[in-house]
C-alpha positions as CSV (number, residue, x, y, z in Angstrom):
1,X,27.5,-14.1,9.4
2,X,28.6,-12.4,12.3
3,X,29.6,-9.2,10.8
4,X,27.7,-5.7,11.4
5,X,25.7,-5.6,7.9
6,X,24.8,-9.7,8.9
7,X,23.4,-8.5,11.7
8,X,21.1,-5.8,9.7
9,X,20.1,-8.3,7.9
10,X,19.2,-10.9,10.0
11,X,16.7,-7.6,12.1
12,X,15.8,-6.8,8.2
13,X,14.6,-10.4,7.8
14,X,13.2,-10.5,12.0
15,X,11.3,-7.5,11.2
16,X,10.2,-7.9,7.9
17,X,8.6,-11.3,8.7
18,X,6.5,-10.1,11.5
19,X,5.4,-6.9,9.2
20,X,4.5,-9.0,6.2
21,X,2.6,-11.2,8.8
22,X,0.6,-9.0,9.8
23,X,0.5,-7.6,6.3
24,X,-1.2,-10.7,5.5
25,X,-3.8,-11.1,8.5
26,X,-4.5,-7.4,7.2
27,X,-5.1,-8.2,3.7
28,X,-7.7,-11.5,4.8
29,X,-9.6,-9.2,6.7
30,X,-9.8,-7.0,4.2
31,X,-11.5,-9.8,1.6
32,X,-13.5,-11.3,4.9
33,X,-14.6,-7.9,5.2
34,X,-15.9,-7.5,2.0
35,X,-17.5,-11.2,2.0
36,X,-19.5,-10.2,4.9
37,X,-20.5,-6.7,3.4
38,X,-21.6,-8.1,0.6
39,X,-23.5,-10.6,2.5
40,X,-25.2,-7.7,4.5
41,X,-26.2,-6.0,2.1
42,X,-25.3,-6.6,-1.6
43,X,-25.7,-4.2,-4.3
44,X,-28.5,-2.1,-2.1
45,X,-29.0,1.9,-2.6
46,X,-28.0,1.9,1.8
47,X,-24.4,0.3,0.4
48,X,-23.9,2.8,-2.3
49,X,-24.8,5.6,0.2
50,X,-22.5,4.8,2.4
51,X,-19.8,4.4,0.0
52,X,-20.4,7.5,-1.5
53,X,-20.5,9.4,2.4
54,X,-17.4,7.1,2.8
55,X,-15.4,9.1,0.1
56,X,-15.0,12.6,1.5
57,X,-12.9,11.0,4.7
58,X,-11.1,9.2,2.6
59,X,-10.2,12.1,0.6
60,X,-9.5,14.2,3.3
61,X,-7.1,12.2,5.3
62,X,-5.0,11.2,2.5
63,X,-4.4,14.5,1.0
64,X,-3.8,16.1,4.2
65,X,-2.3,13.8,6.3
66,X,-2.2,9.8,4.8
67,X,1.4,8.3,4.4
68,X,2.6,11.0,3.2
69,X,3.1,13.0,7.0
70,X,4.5,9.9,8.3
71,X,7.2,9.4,5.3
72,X,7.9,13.2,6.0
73,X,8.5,13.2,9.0
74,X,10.7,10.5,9.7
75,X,13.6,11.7,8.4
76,X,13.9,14.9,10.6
77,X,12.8,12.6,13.4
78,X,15.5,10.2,12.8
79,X,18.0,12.7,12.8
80,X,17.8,14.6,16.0
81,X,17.5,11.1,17.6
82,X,20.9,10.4,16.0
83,X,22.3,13.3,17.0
84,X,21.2,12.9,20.3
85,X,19.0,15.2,20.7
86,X,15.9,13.0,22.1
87,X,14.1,15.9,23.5
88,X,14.1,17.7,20.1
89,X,12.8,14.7,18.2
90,X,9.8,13.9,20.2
91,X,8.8,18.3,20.5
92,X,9.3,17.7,17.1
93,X,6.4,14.9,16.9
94,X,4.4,16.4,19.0
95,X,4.4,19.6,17.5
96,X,3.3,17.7,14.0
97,X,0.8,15.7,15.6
98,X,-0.8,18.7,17.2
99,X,-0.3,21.0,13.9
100,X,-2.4,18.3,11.4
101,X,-5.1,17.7,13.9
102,X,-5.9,21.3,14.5
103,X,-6.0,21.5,10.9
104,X,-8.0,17.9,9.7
105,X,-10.2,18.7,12.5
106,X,-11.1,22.0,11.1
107,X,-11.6,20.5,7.5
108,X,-13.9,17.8,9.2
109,X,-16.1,20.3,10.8
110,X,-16.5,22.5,7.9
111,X,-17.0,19.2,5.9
112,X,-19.7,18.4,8.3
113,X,-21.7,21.8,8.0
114,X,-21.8,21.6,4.3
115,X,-22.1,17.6,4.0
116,X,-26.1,17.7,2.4
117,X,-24.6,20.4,-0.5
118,X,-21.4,18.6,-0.9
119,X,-23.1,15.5,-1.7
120,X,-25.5,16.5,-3.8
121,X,-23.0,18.2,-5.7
122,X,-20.3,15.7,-5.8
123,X,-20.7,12.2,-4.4
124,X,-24.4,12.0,-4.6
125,X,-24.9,13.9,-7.7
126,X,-27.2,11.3,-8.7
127,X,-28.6,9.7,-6.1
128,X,-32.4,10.1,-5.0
129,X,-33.3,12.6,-2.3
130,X,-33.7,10.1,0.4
131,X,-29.8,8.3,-0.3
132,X,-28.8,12.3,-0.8
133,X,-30.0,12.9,2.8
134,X,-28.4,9.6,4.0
135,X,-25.3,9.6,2.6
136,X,-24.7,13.5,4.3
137,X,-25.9,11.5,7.8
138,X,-23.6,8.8,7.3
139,X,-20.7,11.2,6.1
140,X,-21.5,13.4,9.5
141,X,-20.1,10.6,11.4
142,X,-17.5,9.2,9.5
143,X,-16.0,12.4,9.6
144,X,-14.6,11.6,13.2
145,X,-12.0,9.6,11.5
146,X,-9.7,11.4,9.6
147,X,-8.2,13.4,12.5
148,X,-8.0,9.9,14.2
149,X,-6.1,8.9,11.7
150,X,-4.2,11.6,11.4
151,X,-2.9,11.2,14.6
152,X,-2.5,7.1,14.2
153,X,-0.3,7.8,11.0
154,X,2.3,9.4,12.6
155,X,2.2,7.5,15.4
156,X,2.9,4.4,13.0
157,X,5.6,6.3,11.4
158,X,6.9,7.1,14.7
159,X,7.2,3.5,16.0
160,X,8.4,2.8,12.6
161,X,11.3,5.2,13.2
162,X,12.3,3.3,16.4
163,X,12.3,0.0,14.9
164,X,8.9,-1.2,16.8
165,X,6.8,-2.5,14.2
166,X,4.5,-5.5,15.6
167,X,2.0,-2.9,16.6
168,X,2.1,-0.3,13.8
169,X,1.3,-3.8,11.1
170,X,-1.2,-4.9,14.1
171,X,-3.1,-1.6,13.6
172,X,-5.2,-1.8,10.2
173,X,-5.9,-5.7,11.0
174,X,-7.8,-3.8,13.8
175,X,-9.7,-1.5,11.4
176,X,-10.7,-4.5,9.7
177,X,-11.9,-6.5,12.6
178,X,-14.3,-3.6,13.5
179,X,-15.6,-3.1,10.8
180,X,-16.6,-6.8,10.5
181,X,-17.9,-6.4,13.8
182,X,-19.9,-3.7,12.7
183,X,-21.4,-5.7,9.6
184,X,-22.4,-9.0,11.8
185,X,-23.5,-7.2,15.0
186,X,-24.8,-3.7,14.3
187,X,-26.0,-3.7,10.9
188,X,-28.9,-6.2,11.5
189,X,-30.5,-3.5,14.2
190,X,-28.8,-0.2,12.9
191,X,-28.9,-1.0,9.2
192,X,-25.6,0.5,7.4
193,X,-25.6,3.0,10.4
194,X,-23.5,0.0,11.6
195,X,-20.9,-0.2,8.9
196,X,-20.4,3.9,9.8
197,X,-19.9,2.7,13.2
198,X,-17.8,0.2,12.7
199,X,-15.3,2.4,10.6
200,X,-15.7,4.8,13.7
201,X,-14.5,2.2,16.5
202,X,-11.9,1.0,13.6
203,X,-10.3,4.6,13.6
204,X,-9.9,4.4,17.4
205,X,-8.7,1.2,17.5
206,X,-6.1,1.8,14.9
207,X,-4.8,4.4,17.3
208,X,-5.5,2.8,20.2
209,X,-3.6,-0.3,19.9
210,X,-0.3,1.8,19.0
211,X,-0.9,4.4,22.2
212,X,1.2,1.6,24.9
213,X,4.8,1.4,23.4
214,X,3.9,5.8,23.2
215,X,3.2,6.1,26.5
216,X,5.6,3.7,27.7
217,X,8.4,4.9,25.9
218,X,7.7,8.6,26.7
219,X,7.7,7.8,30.3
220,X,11.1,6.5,30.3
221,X,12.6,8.7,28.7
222,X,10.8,11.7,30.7
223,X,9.4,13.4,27.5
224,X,7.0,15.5,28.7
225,X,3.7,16.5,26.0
226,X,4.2,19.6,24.6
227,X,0.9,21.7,23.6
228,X,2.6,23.7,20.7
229,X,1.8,23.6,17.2
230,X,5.4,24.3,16.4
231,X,4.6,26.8,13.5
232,X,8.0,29.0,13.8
233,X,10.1,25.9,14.4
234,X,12.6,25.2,12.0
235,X,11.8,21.3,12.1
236,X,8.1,21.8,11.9
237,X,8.7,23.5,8.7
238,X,11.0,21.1,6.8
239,X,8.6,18.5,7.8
240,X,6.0,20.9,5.7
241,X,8.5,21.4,2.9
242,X,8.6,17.7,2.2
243,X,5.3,16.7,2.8
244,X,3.7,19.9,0.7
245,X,5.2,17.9,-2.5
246,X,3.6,14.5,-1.6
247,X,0.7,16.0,-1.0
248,X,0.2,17.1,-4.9
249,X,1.3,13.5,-6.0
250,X,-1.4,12.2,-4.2
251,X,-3.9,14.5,-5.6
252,X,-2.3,13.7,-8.8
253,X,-3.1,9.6,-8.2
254,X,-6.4,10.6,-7.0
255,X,-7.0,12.5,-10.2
256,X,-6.1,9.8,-12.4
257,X,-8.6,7.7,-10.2
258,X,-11.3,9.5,-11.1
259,X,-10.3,9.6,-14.7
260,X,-10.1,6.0,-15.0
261,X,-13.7,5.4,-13.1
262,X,-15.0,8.3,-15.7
263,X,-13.5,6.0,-18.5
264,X,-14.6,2.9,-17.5
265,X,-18.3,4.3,-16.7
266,X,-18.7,4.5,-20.3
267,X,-17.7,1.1,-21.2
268,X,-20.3,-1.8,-20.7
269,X,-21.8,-2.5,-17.3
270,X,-19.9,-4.0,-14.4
271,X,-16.9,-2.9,-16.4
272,X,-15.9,-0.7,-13.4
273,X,-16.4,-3.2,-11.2
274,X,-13.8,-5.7,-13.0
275,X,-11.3,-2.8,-12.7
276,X,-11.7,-2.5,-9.6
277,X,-11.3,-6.3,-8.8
278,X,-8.3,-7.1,-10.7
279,X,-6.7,-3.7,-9.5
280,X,-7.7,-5.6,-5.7
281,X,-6.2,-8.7,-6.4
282,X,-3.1,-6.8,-7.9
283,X,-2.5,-4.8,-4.7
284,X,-2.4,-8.2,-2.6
285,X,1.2,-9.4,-2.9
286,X,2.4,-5.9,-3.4
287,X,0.7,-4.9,-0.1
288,X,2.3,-8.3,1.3
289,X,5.3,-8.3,0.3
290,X,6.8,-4.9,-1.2
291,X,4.8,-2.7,1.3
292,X,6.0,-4.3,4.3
293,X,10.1,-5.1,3.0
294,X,9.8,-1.1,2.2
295,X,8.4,-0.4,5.9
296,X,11.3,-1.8,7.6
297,X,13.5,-0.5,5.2
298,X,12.8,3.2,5.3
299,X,13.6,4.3,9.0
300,X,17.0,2.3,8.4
301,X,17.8,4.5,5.1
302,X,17.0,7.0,7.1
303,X,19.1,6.3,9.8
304,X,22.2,5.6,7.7
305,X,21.2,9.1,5.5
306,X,21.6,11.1,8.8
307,X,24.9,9.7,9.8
308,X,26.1,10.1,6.6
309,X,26.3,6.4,5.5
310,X,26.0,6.8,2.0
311,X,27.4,2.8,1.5
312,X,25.8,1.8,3.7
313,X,22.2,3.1,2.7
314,X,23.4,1.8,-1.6
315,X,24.2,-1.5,-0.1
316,X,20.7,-1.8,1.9
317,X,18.8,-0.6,-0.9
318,X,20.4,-2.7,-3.4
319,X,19.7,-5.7,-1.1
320,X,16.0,-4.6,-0.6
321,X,14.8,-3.7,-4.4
322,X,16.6,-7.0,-5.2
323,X,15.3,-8.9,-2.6
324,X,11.6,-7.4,-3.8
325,X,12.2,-8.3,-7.5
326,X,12.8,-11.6,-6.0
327,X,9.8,-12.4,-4.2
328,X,7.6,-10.3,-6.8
329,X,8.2,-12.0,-9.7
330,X,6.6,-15.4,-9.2
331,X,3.7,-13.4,-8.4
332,X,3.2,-11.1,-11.5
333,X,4.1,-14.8,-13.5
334,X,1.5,-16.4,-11.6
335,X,-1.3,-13.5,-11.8
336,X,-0.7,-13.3,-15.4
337,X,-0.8,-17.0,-16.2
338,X,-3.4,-18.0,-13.7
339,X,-5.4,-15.2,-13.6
340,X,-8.9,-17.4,-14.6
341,X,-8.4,-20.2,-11.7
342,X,-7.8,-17.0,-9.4
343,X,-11.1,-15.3,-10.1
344,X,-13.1,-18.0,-11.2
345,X,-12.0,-19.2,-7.0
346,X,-11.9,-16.5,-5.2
347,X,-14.6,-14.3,-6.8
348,X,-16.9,-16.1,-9.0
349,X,-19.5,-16.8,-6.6
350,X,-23.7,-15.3,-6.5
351,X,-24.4,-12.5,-8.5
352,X,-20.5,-12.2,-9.7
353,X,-20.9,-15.2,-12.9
354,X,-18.5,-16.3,-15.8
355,X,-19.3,-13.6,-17.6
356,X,-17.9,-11.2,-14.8
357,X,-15.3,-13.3,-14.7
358,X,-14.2,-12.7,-18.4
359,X,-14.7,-9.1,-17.8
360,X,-12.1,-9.1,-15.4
361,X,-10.0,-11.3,-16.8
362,X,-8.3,-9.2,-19.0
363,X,-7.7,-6.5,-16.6
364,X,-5.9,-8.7,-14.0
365,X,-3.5,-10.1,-16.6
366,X,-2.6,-6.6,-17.8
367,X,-2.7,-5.2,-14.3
368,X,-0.2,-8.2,-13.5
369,X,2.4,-7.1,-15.7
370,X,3.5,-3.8,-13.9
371,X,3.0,-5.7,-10.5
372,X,6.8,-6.1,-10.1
373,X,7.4,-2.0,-10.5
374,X,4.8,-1.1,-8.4
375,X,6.8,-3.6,-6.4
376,X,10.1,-1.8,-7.1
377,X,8.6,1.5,-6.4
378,X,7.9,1.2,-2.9
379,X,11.6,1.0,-2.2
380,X,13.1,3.5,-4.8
381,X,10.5,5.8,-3.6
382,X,11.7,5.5,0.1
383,X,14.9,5.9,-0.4
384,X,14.3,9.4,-1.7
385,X,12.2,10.3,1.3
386,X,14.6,9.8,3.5
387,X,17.3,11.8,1.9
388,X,15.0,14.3,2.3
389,X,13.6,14.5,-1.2
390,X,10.1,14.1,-1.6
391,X,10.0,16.5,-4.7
392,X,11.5,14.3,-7.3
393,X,9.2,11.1,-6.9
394,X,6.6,13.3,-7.4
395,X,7.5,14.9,-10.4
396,X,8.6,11.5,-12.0
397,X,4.7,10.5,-10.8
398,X,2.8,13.2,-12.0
399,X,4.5,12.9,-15.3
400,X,3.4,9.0,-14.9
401,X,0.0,10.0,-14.3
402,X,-0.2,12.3,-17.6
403,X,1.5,9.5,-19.2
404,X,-1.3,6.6,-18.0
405,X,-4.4,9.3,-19.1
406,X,-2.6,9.4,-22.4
407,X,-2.6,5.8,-22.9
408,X,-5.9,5.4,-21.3
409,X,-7.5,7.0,-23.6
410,X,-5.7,5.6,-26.7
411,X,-6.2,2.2,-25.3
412,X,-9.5,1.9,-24.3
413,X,-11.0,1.7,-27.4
414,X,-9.1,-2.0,-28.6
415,X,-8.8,-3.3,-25.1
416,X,-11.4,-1.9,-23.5
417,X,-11.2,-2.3,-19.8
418,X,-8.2,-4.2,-20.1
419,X,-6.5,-1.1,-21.7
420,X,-6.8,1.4,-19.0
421,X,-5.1,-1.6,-16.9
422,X,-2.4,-1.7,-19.6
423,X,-2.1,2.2,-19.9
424,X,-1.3,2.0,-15.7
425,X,1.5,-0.7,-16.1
426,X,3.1,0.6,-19.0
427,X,3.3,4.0,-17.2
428,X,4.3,2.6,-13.8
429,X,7.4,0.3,-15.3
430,X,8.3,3.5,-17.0
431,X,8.2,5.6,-13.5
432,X,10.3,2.9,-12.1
433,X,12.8,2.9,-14.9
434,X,13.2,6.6,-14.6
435,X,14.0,7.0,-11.0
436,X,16.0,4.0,-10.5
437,X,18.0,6.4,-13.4
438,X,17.5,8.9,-10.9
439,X,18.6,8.0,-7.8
440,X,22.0,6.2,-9.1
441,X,23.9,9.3,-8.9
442,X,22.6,10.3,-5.6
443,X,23.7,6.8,-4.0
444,X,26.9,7.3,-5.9
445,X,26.1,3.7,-7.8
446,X,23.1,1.3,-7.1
447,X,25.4,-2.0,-6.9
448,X,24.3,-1.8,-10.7
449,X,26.0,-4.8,-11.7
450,X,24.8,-7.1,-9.2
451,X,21.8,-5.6,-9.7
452,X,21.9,-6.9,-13.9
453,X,23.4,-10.2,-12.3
454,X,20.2,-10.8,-10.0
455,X,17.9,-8.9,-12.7
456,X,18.5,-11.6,-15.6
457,X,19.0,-14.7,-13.2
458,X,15.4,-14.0,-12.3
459,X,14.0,-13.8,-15.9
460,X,15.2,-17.2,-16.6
461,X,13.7,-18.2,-13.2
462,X,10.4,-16.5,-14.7
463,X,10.8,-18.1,-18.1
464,X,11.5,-21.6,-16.2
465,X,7.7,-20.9,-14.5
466,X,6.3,-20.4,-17.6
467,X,7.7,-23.1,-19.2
468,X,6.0,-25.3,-16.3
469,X,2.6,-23.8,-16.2
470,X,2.5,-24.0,-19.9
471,X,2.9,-27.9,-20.1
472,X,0.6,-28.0,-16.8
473,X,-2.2,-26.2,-18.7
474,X,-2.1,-29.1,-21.3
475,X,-2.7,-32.0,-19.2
476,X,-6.6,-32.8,-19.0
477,X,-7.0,-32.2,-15.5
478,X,-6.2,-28.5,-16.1
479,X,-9.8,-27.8,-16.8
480,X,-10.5,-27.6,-13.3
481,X,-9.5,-24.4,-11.3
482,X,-8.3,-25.6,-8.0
483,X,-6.2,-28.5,-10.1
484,X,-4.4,-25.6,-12.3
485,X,-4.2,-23.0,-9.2
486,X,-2.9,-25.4,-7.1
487,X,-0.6,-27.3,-9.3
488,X,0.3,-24.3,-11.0
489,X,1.4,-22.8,-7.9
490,X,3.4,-25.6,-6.7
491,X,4.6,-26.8,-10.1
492,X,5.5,-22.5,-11.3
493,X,7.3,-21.7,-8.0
494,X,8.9,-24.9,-7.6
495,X,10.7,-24.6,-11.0
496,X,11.3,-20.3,-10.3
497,X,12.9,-20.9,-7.1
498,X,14.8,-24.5,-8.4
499,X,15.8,-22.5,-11.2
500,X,17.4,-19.4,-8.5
501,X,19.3,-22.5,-6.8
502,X,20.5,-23.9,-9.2
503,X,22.0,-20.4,-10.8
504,X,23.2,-19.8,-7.4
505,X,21.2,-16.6,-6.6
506,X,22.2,-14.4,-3.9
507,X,18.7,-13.9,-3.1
508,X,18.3,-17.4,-2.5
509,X,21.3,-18.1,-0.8
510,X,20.8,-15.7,1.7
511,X,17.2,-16.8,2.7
512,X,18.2,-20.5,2.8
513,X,21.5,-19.5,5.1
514,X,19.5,-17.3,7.0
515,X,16.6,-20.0,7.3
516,X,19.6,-23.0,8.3
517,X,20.9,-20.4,11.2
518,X,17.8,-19.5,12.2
519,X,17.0,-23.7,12.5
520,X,20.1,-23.7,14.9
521,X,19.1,-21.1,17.4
């Protein structure tokens, strides 16, 4: 345990546990936040306003700058600070950072002088002409925070780079926690004025929060700011060159967003709504666990890309995707078996009834069986980016989209809503499948047969949980929902992870040795 790669791992396992901590503080705001929303102001024509003014930021920071600047420019990043060159690598950030502000700034401002057409064209299209004239206001002033963001993002992908990651997960937990603020303590005098606000501070905060460990570091290091945008620089532009294709694969996902909301429109009511919800409650242990393992991963592959560590970077992403797999798939067992307990606990409550409940219950269990790839993806996916190939994931995930339309629309008519939920996991296991494929040759191997090993040692850890919930289900006290939740969560993962003991799993065996070691120090 005292060899170099023991040593990754136990900083792999340090850093990973505070991301996915925060991860999870992140996430509970996130449903807090939306209980007190609610609260404020349920399904009023002020909530829809400013969820419709809320749209255009959103749009705009994610297709210009989102997580796909950050993953771009890490790589780069990471290699002049390899090579020594600490000067070039900050210029480098700076110049970025001061490139996509100019540039999301002047998007916000034009955005801001054609907000009332732009509504009533688009987000608004059929709203009243009071909520038309509101939603433009509200979108006026959200419109500060994109280039906030912008800034934040790479700042997060900065720290990231440097292995400093307690602030970067601290940072949306912060967005949360104004908004909230903004909901209990605004909105009563302000109205949803206050909500606007709070997303406002958020933005700040997000950035704010990071800004120390920058200054600090810069001032040690004697980095001094540099004012230029960087446009002739050769780094600037291979930061461009990889981001350009990201950019269309996240137009590409916001397109099939929109397809699937024009789908489900024409279903029965509140069928958009259950979409929405199971996709939510989907996204939770991907965000928690695959989202954060991926995070502390990526600088580290590229690290070991720019030094030209190609066993190195095989070995740490076979131990990653496997180690995701691992912690992934008592979740999709559990959101697919206890999906009703789930919903009927955390959501079924007011206006949202057992018949909402049923709506959505079919989505979540066919939303849970792709949970594990969209697991898988955010590692495969970051090991491209940091060989410097940004192009191929995106190919693979436009073809995924086309693929998830197709299906959409053959399956919506059986299933319903539950088929456009269907149509995204048969489409995203398929992505998953195909760049795994892909990537093999470019890490010379993917530990493949350890990889099998692992794989098939964790379907009979699955089938194992099954096997327990099953008989659970027919004991008489599993009519009520906290008794099957609770005892199916103790009861499934109990017999998953017994299961992974007793077949010896090197998953396993590393977290208990790690855990034992840990107990010692």
């Amino acid at each position: 345990m005292n060899t170099p790669s023991a040593t990754t791992t136990r900083h792999l396992v340090t850093s990973t546990s505070i991301v996915m901590f925060f991860f999870v503080i992140s996430k509970a705001m996130g449903l807090v936040r939306e209980i007190v929303i609610a609260a404020q102001f349920g399904t009023s024509a002020q909530l829809d306003a400013y969820i419709a003014a809320f749209r255009v930021p959103d749009l705009l920071f994610n297709l210009v700058a989102g997580g796909a600047l950050a993953s771009a420019l890490i790589p780069p990043f990471t290699k002049l600070l390899t090579q020594g060159d600490l000067r070039g690598g900050w210029r480098l950030a700076a110049q970025v950072i001061n490139l996509v502000f100019v540039i999301v700034a002047a998007l916000c401002i034009v955005a801001a002088l054609f907000a009332e057409p732009i509504v009533r064209l688009t987000v608004g299209v059929g709203f009243t002409l009071d909520q038309q004239i509101l939603t433009a206001s509200l979108m006026r002033l959200m419109l500060v925070t994109p280039a906030v963001f912008a800034v934040s993002g790479i700042v997060m992908g900065i720290l990231n780079a440097q292995h400093e990651f307690l602030l970067p997960a601290a940072a949306p937990a912060m967005y949360n926690l104004a908004i909230i603020g903004g909901a209990l303590l605004l909105a009563p005098t302000l109205g949803v004025y206050g909500l606007a606000v709070g997303v406002v501070v958020g933005a700040f905060l997000h950035l704010l929060i990071q800004a120390p460990w920058l200054i600090r570091y810069g001032k040690r290091a004697r980095i001094e700011y540099t004012a230029s945008l960087g446009i002739y620089d050769a780094g600037v532009r291979e930061v461009v060159r990889l981001v350009l294709p990201r950019t269309v694969g996240i137009a590409a996902v916001q397109l099939n967003f929109l397809v699937n909301t024009i789908l489900a429109s024409t279903l029965a009511t509140g069928s958009l709504a259950a979409l929405n919800y199971a996709f939510l409650l989907v996204l939770l242990p991907i965000g928690v666990i695959a989202q954060s393992i991926a995070t502390v991963l990526f600088p580290m592959f590229a690290r070991m890309f720019a030094v030209n560590d190609m066993d190195g970077l095989r070995r740490a992403f076979s131990t990653g995707f496997r180690v995701t797999l691992f912690l992934t798939m008592p979740a999709t067992i559990g959101l697919m078996l206890l999906a009703r307990p789930i919903i009927q606990l955390v959501l079924e409550h007011g206006a949202f009834t057992a018949e909402s409940t049923e709506m959505t219950l079919t989505a979540l269990e066919l939303f849970a069986v792709g949970l594990f790839a969209h697991a898988g993806l955010e590692t495969i996916t970051r090991a491209f980016y940091a060989m410097h190939d940004t192009a191929t994931p995106v190919r693979i995930g436009v073809a995924s989209v086309v693929l998830n339309v197709i299906l959409s629309l053959v399956l919506i008519g059986p299933l319903k809503q539950g088929g456009l939920a269907l149509a995204n996991s048969i489409a995203t296991i398929l992505e998953m499948f195909v760049l795994l494929y892909l990537l093999r040759p470019r890490l010379q191997g993917i530990d493949g047969r350890t990889l099998a090993r692992s794989a098939l040692k964790m379907l009979i850890g699955a089938a194992a949980m099954v096997g327990a919930i099953e008989l659970l289900r027919r004991m008489p006290l599993a009519q009520d929902a906290w008794f099957l939740l609770g005892g199916g969560i103790v009861v499934g993962g109990g017999a998953y992870f017994l299961t992974m003991l007793v077949l010896r799993s090197d998953e396993i065996r590393l977290a208990l040795s790690l855990a034992r070691r840990r107990g010692k120090q």
